[in-house]
KEGU-503119 format. One record per residue (C-alpha): x, y, z. Coordinates in steps of 0.25 Angstrom, whole numbers, plus 5000, padded with zeros to 4 digits. Example, Ala and Ser with C-alpha at 12.3 -4.5 7.8 and 13.67 -1.06 7.14 Angstrom:
504949825031505549965029
//
This chain:
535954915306534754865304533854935292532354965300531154995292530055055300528655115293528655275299527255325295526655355284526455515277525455585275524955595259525455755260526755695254527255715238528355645229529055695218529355605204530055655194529755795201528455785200527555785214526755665216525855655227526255545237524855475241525555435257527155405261527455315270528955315278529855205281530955225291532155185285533455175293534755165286536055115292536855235289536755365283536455405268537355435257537455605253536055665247536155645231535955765224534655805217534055885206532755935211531755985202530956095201529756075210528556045203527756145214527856245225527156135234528256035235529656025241531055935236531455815245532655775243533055655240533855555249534355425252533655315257534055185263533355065257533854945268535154935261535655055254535355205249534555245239534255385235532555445235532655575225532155705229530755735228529555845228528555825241527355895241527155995251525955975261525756115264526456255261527056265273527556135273529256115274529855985270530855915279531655815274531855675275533355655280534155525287534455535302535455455309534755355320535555325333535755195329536455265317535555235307534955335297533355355295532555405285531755545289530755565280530455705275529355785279528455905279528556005291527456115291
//
């Protein structure tokens, strides 16, 4: 199978990553779709630490594909864009072709 890149759309600046468990404010996010040519190895286990506040929510870390292989993204802290707000996370889902893509995580309110 071929590996297809594709530009998705870019996020809104409501988004947050974590470092080294600190939040840090993301200025945009941008997505590319990534299709795989089969599926991702078993999640890693993660440490996660103490959230550094009540407004921010783990995403888990997962695998991505890089055009040739697996790499692992470690967990993170998002910020949350409004109390209310649930996040849904990213996963891999099987094409009919039987390639996998990338899902990117969101927020639902």
């Amino acid at each position: 199978m071929t590996i297809r890149n594709l530009i998705r759309f870019s996020l809104p600046a409501l988004a947050a990553f974590a470092v080294g468990g600190a939040v840090v404010p993301a200025s945009a996010q941008s997505s590319t779709v990534i299709i795989a040519p089969s599926a991702p190895p078993p999640p890693q286990t993660e440490s996660v630490p103490p959230p550094p506040s009540t407004t921010v929510t783990w995403e888990a870390g997962h695998w991505g594909w890089n055009g040739s292989t697996w790499v692992w993204h470690e967990g993170h802290y998002v910020q949350r864009p409004a109390p209310a707000a649930v996040w849904e996370p990213g996963h891999w889902e099987q094409e009919a072709s039987g390639g996998y893509v990338w899902i990117d995580g969101h927020w639902r309110s």
